[in-house]
Short mmCIF file of the C-alpha atoms (twelve columns), coordinates in Angstrom:
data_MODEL
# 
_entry.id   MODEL 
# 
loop_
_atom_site.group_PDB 
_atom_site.id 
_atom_site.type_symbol 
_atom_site.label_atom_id 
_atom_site.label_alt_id 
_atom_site.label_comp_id 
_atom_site.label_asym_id 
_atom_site.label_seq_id 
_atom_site.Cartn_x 
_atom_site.Cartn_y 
_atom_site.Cartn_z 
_atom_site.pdbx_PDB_model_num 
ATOM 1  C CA . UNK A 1  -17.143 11.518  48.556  1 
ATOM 2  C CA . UNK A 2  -20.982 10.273  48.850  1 
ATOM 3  C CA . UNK A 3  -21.714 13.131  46.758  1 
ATOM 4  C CA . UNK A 4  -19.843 12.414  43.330  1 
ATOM 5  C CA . UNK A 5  -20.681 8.154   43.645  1 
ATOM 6  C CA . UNK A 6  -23.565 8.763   41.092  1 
ATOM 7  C CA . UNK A 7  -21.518 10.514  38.352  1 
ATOM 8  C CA . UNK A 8  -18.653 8.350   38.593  1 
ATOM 9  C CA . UNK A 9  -21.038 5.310   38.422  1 
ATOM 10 C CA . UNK A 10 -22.793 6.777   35.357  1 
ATOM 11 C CA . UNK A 11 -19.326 7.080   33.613  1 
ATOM 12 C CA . UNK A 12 -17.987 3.823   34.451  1 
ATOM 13 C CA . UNK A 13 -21.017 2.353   32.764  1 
ATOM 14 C CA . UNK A 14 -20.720 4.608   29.962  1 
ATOM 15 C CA . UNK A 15 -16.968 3.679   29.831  1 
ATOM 16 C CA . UNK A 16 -18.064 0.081   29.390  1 
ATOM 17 C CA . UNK A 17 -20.333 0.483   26.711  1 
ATOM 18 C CA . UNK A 18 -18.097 2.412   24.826  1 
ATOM 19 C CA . UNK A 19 -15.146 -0.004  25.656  1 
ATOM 20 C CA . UNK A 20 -17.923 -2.888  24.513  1 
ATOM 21 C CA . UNK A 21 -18.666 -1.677  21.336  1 
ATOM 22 C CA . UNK A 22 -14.491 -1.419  20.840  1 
ATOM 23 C CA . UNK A 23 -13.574 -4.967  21.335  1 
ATOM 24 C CA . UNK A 24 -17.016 -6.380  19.760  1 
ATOM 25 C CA . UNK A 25 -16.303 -6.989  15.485  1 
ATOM 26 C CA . UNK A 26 -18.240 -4.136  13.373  1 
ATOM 27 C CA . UNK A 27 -21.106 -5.175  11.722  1 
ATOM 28 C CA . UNK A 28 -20.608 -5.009  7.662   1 
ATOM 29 C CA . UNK A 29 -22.262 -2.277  6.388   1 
ATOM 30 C CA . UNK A 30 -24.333 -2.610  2.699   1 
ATOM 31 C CA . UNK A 31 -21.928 -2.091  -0.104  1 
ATOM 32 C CA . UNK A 32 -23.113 0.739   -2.108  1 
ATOM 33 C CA . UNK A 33 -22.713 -0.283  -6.182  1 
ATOM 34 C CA . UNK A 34 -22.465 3.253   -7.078  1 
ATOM 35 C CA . UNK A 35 -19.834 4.151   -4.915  1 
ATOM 36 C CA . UNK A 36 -17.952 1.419   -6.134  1 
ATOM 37 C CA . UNK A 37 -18.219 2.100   -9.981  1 
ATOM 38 C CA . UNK A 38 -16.897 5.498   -8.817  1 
ATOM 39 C CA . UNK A 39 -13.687 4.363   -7.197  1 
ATOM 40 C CA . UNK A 40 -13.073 1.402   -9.462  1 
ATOM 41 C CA . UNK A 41 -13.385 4.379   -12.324 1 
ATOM 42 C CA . UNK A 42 -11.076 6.753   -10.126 1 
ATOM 43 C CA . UNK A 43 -8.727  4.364   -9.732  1 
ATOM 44 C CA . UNK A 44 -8.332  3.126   -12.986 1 
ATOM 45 C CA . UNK A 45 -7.976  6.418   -14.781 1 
ATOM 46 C CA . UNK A 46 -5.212  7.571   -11.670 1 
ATOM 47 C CA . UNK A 47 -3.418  4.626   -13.216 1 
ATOM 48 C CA . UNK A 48 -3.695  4.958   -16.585 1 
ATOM 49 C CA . UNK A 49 -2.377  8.892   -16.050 1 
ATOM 50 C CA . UNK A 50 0.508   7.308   -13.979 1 
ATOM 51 C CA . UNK A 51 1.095   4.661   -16.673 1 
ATOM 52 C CA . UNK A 52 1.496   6.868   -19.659 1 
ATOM 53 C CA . UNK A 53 3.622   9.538   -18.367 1 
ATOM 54 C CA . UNK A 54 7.243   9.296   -19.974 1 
ATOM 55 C CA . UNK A 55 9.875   7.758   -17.647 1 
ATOM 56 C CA . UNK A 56 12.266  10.271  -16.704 1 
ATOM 57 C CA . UNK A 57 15.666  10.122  -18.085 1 
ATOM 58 C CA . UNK A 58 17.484  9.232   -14.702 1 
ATOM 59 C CA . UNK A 59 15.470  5.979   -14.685 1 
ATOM 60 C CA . UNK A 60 16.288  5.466   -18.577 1 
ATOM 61 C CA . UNK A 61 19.829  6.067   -17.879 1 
ATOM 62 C CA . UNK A 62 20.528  3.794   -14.783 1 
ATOM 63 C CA . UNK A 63 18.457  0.979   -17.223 1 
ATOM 64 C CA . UNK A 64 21.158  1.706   -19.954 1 
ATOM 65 C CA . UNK A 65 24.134  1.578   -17.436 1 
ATOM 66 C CA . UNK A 66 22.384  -1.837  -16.040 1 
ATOM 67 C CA . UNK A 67 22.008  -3.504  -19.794 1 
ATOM 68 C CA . UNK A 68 25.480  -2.214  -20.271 1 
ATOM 69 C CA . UNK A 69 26.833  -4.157  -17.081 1 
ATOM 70 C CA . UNK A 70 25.291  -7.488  -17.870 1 
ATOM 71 C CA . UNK A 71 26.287  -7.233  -21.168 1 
ATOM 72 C CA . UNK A 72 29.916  -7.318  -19.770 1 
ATOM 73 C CA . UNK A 73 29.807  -9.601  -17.366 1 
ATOM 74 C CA . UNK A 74 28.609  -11.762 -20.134 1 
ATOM 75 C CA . UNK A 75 31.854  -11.174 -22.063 1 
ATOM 76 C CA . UNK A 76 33.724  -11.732 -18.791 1 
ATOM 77 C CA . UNK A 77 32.351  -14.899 -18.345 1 
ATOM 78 C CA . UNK A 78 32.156  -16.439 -22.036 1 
ATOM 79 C CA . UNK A 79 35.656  -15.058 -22.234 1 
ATOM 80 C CA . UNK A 80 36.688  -17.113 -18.968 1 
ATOM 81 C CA . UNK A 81 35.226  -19.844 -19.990 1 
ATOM 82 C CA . UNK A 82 36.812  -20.202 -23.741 1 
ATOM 83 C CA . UNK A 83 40.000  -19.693 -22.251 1 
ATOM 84 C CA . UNK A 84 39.446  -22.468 -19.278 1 
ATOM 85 C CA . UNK A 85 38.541  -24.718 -22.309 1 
# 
């Protein structure tokens, strides 16, 4: 057992430097401008591609069948009302 004390002292200190740098807060590294032209560009023209593609006609649809639904409620309700009048 004497013979393996020195490697398993080696990795317990090694296994507290590593556990250490884990629990200590990283340091904030320098922000690079570039690099953030380039994603602020990336993202914006993802968006924009996202943004002008045409809804598809199942969305369209269930937005028709939702206007169509208020709409009579709205009659329900002004008709209840007239007649509670």
């Amino acid at each position: 057992m004497e013979l393996y004390a020195p490697s398993r002292v080696w990795f317990q200190k090694l296994r507290k430097k590593l556990m250490d740098r884990m629990t200590q807060p990283q340091r904030a590294r320098p922000r690079n401008e570039q690099a953030d032209r380039e994603i602020d560009e990336n993202l914006k023209r993802a968006f924009e591609q996202v943004a002008s593609e045409p809804v598809p006609d199942r969305f369209t649809d269930l937005l028709k069948q939702l206007k169509e639904k208020e709409t009579l409620e709205k009659v329900k309700q002004s008709e209840e009302s007239t007649s509670n009048d």
